[in-house]
Backbone bond lengths (Angstrom), bond angles and torsions (degrees), N, CA, C in turn:
res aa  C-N    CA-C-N  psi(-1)  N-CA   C-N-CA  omega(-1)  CA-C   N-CA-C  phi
1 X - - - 1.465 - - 1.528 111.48 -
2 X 1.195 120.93 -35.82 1.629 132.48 170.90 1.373 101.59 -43.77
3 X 1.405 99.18 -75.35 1.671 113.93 -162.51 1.492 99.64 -51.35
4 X 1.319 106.40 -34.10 1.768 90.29 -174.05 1.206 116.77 -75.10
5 X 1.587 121.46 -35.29 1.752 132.33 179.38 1.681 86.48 -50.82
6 X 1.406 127.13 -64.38 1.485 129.93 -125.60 1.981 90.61 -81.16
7 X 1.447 103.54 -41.46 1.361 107.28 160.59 1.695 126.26 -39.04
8 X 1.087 110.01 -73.33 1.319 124.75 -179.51 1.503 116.98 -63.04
9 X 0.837 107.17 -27.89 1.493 120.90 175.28 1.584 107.89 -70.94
10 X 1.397 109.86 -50.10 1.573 105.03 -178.76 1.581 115.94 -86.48
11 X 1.458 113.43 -2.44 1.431 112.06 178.54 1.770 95.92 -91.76
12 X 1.190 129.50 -47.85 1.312 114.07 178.76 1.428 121.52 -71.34
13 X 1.290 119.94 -32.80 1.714 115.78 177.26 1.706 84.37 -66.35
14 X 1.328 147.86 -36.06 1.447 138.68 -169.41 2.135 100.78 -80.34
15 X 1.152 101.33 -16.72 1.365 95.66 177.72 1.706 112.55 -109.34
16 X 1.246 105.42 -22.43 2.101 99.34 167.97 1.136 105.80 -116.76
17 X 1.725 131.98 18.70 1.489 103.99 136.28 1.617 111.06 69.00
18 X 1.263 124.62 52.33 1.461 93.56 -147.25 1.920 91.29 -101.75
19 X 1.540 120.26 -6.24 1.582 128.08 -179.91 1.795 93.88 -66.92
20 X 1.562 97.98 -50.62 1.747 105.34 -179.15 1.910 110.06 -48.57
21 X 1.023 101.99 -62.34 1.288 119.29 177.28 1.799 129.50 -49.43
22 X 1.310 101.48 -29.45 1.466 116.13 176.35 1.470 91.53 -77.39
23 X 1.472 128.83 -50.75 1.761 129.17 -170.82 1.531 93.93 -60.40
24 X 1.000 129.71 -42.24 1.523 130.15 -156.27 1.389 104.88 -83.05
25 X 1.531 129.33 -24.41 1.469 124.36 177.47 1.580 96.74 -85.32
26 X 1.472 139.51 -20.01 1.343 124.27 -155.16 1.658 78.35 -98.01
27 X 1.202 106.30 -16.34 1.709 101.84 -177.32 1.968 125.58 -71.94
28 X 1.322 90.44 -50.86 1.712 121.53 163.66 2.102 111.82 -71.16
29 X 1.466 105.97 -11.71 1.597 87.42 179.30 1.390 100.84 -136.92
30 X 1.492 108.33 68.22 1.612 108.88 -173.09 1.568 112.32 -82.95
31 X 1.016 119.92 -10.08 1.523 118.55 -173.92 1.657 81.96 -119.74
32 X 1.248 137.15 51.92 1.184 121.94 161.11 1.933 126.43 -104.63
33 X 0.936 147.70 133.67 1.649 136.46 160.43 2.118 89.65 -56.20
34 X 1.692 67.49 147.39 1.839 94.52 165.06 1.818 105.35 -55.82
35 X 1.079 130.70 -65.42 1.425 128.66 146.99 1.087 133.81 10.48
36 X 1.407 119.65 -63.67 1.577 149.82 -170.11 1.587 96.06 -100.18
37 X 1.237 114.33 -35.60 2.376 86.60 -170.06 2.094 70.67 -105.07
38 X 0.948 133.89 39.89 1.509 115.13 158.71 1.693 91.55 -104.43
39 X 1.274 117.18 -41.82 1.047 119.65 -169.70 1.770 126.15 -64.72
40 X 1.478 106.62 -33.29 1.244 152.74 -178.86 1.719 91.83 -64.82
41 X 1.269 118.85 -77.81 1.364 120.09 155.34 1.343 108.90 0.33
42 X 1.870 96.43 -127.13 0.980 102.05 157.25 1.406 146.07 58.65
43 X 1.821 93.74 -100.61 1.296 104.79 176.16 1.660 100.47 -75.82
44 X 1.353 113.93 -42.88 1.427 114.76 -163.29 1.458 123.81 -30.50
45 X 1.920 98.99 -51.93 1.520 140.92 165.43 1.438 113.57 -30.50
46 X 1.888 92.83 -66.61 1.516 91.34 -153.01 2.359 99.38 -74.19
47 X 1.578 94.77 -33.42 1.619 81.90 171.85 0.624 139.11 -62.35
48 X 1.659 129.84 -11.95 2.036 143.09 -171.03 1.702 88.42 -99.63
49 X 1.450 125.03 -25.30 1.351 123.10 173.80 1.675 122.14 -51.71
50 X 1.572 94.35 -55.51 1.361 123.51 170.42 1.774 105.98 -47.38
51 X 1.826 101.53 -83.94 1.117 88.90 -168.05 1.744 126.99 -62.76
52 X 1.460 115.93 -1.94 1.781 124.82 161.73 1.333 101.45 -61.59
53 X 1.378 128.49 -56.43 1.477 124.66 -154.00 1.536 112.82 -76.23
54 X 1.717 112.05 -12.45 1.298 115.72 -167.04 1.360 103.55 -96.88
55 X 1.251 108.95 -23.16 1.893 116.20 163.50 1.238 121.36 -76.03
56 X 1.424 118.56 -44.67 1.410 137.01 -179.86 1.831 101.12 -53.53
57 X 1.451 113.71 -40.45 1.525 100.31 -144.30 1.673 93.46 -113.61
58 X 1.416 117.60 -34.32 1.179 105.73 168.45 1.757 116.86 -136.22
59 X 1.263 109.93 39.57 1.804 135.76 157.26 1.716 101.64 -39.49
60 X 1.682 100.03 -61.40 1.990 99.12 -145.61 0.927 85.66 -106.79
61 X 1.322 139.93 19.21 1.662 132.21 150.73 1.660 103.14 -78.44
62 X 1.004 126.79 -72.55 1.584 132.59 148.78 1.399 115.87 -3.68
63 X 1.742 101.88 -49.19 1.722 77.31 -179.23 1.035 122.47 -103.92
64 X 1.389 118.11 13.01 1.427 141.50 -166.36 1.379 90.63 -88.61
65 X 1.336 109.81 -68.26 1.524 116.11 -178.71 1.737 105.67 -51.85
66 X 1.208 130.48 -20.42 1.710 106.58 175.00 1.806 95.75 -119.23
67 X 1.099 113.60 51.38 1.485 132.61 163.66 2.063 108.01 45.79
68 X 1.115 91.81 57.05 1.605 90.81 -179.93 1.609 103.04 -113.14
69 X 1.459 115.02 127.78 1.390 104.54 -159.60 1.618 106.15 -104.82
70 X 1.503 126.20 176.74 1.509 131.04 -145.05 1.892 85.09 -66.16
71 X 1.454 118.86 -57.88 1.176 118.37 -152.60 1.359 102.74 -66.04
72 X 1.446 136.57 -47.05 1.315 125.82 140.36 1.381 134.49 14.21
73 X 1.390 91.87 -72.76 1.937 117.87 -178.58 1.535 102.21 -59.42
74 X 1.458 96.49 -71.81 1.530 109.93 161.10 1.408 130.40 -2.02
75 X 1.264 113.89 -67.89 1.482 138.04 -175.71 1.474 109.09 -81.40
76 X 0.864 113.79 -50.98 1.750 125.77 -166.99 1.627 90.39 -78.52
77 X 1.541 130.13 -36.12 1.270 117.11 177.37 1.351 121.81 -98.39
78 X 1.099 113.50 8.97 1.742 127.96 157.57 1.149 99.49 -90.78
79 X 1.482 145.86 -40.77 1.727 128.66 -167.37 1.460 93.66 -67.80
80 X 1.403 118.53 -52.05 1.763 116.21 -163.24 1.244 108.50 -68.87
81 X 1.485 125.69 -9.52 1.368 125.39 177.10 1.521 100.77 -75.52
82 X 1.738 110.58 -63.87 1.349 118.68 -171.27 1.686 114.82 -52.90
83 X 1.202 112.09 -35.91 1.694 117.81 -163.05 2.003 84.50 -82.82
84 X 1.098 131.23 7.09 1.341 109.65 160.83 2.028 118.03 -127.49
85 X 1.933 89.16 -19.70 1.458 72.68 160.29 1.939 119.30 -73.21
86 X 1.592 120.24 -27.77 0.947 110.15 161.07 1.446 145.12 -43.25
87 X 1.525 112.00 -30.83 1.492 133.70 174.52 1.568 107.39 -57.93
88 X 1.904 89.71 -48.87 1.301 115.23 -175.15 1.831 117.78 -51.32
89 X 1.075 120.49 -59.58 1.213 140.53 -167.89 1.801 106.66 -79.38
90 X 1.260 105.18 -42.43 1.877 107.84 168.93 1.702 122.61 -94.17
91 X 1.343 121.95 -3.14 1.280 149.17 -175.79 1.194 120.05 44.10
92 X 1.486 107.03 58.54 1.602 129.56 -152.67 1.606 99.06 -100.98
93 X 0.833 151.02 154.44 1.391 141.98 164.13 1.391 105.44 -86.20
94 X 0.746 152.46 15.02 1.732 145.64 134.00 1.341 106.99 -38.15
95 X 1.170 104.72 -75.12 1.774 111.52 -162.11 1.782 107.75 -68.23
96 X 1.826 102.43 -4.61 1.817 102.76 -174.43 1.746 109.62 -90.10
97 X 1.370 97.65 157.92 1.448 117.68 171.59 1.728 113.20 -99.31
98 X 1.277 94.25 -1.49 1.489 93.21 170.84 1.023 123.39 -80.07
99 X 1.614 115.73 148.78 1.657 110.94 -177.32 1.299 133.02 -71.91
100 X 1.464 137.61 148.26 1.099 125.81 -163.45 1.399 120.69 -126.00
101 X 1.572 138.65 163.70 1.276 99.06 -164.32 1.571 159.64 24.22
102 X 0.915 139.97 -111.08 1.270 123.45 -159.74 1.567 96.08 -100.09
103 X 1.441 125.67 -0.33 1.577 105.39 154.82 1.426 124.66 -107.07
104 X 1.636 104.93 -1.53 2.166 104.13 143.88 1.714 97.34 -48.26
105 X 1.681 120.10 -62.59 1.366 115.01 -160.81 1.599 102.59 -27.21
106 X 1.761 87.95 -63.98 1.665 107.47 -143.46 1.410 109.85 -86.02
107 X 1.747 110.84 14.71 1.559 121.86 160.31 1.012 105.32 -60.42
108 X 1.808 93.33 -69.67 1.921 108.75 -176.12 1.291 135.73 -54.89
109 X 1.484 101.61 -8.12 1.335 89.00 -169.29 1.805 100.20 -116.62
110 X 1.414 105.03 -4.31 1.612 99.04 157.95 1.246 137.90 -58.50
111 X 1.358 126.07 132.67 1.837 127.05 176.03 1.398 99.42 -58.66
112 X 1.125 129.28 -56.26 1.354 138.71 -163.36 1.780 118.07 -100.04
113 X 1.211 130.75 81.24 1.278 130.31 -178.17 1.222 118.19 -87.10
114 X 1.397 129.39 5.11 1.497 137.31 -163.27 1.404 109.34 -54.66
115 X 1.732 112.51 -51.84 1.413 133.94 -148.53 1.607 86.63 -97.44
116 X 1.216 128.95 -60.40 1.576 121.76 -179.71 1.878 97.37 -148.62
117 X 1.490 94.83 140.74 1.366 116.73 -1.23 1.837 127.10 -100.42
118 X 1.065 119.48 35.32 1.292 121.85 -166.79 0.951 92.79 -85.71
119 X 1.659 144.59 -83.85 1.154 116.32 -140.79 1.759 114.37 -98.52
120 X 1.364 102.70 3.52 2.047 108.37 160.85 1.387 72.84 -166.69
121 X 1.587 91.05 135.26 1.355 128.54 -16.23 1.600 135.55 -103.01
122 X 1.321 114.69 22.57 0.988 137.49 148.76 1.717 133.22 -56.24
123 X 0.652 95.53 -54.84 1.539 96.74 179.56 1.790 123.41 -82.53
124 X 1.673 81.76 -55.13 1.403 109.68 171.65 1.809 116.45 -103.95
125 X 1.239 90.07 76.30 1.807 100.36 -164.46 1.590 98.16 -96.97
126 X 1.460 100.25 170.90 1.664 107.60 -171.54 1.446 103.84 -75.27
127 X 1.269 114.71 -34.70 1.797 116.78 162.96 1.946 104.88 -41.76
128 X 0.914 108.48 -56.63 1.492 112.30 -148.76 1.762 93.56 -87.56
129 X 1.128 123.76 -34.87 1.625 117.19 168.01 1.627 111.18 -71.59
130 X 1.709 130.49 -32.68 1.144 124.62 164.03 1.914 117.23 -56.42
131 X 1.250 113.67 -36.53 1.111 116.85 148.03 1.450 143.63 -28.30
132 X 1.413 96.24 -75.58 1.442 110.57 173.73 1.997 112.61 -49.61
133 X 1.659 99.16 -41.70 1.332 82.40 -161.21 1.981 101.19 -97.13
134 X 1.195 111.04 -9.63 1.344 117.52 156.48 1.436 116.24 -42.93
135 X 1.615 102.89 -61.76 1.808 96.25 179.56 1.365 120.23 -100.08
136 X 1.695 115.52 27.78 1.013 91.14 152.78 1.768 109.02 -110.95
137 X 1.194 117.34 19.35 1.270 115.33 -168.15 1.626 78.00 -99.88
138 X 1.244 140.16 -23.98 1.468 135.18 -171.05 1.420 101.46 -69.19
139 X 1.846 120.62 -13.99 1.147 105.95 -177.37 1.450 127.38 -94.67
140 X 1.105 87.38 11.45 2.330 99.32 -174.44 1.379 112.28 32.80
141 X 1.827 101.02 61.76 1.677 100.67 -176.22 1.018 117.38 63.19
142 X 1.395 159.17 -70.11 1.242 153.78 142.04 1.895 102.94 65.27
143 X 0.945 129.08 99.41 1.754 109.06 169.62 1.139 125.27 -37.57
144 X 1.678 94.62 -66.46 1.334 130.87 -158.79 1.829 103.96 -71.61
145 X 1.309 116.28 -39.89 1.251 126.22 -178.03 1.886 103.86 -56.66
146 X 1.868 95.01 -51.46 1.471 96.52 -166.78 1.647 108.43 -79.51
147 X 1.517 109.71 2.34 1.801 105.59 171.67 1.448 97.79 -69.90
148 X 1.402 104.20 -47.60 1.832 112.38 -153.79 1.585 94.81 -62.34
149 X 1.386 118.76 -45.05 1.717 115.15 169.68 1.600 129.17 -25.16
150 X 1.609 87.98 -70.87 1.659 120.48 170.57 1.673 109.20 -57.35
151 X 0.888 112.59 -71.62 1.931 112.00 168.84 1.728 108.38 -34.32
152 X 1.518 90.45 -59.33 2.155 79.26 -175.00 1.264 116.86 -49.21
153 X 1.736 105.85 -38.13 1.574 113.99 -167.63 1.547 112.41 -63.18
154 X 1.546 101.06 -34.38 1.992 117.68 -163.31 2.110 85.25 -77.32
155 X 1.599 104.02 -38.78 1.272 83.11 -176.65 1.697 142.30 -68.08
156 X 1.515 104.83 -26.05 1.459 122.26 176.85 1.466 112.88 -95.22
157 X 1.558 117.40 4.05 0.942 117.96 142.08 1.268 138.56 -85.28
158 X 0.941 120.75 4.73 1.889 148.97 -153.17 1.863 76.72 -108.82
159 X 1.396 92.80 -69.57 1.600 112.58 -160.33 1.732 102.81 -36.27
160 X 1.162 105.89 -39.04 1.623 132.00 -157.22 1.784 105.27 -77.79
161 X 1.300 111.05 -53.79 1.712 118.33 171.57 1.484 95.51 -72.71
162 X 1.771 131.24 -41.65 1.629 110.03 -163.69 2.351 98.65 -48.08
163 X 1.821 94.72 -65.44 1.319 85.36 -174.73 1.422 128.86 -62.68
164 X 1.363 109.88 0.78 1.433 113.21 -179.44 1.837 107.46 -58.08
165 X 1.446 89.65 -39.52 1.674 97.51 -159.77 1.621 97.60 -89.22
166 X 1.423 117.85 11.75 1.517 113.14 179.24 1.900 85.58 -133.99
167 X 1.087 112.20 11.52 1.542 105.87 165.53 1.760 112.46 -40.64
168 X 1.241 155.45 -63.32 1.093 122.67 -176.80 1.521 122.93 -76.84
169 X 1.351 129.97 1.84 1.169 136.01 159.37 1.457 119.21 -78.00
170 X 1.482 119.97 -16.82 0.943 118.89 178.21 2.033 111.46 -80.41
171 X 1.421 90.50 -42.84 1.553 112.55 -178.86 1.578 117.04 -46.16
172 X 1.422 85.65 -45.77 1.900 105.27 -164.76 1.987 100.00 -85.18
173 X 1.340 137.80 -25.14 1.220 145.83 -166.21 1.288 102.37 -91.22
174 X 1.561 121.06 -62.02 1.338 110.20 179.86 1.408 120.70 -95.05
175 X 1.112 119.87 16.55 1.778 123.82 -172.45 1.299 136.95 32.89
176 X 1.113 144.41 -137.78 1.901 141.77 171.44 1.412 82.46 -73.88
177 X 1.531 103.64 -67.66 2.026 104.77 -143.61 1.013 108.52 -43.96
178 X 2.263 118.11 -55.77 1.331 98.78 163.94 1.442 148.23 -83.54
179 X 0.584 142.49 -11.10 1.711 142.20 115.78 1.293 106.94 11.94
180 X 1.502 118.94 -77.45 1.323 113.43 154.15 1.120 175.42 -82.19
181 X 1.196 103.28 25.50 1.784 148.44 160.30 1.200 106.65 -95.57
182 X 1.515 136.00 -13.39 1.436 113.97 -158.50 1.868 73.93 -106.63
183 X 1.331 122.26 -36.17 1.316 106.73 -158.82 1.323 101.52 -74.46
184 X 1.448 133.01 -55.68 1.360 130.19 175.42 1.736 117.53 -32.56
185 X 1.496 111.82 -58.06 1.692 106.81 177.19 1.688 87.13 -51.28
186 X 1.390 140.71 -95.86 1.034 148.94 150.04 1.811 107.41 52.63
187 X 1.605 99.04 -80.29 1.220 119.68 168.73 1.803 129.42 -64.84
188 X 0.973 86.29 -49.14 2.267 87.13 161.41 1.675 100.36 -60.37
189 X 0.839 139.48 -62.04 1.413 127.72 170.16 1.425 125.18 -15.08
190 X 1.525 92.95 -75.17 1.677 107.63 -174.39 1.432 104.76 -79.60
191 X 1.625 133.96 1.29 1.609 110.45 171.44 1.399 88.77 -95.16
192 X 1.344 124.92 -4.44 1.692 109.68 -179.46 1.864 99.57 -79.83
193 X 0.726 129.46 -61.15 1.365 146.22 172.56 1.845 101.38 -40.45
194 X 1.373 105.94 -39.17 1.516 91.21 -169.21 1.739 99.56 -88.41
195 X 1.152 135.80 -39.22 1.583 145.48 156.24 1.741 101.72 -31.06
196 X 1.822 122.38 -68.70 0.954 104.09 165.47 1.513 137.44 -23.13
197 X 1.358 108.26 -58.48 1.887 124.88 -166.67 1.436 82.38 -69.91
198 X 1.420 128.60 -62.97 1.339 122.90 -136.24 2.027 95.65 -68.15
199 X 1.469 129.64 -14.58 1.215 133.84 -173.93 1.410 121.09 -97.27
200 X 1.762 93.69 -36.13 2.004 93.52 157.22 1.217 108.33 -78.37
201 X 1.210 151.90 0.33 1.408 144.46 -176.81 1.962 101.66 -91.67
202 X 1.716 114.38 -51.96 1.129 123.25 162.12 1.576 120.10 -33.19
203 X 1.830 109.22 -75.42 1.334 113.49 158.66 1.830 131.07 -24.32
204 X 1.214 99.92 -64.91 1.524 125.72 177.70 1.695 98.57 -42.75
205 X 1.575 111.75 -60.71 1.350 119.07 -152.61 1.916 97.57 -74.10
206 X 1.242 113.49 -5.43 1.862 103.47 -170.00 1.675 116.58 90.11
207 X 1.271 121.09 -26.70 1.337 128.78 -162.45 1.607 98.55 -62.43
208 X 1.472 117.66 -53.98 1.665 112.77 -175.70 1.684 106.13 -111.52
């Protein structure tokens, strides 16, 4: 049950980013009061919560029901891991959840950024829902396995609103450079983790 909390725990703080993410709200709420991006938070949190828990808890019932099998999941949720720790580690926008073109515009220029892009696809990104339902299919039903899932997830989301609400302290302390050192270590992590899945899924499936 450890190994699985300590697992899951480091693949989602490696998939929502949440040091990246605190720079990126002080970035997206520059004309904001402390007040307003606490609030902004917040909501951001509790909706990427929602849409995690609605994948997490009934995701691999879904795919069970349209016949998609574990090693499947496996594989397909190790590439989306790897194709963003890669982004991650070369700072390519492939592997980013940041917005690009004309929805950077239409970030900035929204009153309301809570729902996007903070909490999808940022928060609650296709990396971080391949996740969720990756490890919980790692748990073969398991209760106790799928609490420790749900707990890691409730925890690095915790992690994610604490710096939210210290978002410009976070911005101003570690600057670009670090920012970008934390994501690169960050990223070697999660392509090790995503290579892992993507080789028990291989194994699993018969092919090697």
């Amino acid at each position: 049950m450890i190994r699985t909390a300590a697992v899951a725990f480091a693949t989602f703080l490696a998939t929502v980013g949440p040091v990246d993410l605190a720079a990126m709200l002080a970035v997206l709420t520059p004309y904001h009061t402390e007040s307003e991006r606490r609030a902004v938070a917040f909501k951001a949190v509790g909706i990427a919560a929602c849409i995690l828990l609605v994948f997490a808890i009934g995701g691999n019932a879904l795919f069970s029901y349209l016949g998609i099998s574990l090693a499947a999941l496996r594989i397909s949720g190790g590439i989306l891991l790897l194709i963003m720790a890669i982004g991650m580690v070369f700072g390519e926008a492939a592997g980013s959840r940041r917005p690009l073109g004309e929805e950077a515009v239409e970030a900035m220029q929204r009153p309301d950024i809570s729902v996007f892009p903070m909490a999808t696809p940022l928060i609650a990104g296709p990396a971080t829902i391949g996740a969720s339902l990756l490890l919980m299919a790692e748990t073969r039903g398991q209760i106790l396995l799928q609490a420790a899932v749900v707990g890691a997830l409730l925890g690095v989301l915790l992690v994610t609103l604490l710096l939210f609400m210290a978002a410009s302290a976070v911005q101003r302390i570690l600057g670009v450079t670090g920012l970008h050192v934390v994501s690169r270590m960050v990223g070697v992590v999660l392509s090790a983790l995503a290579v892992q899945f993507m080789l028990d899924g291989l194994l699993q499936s018969g092919i090697v």
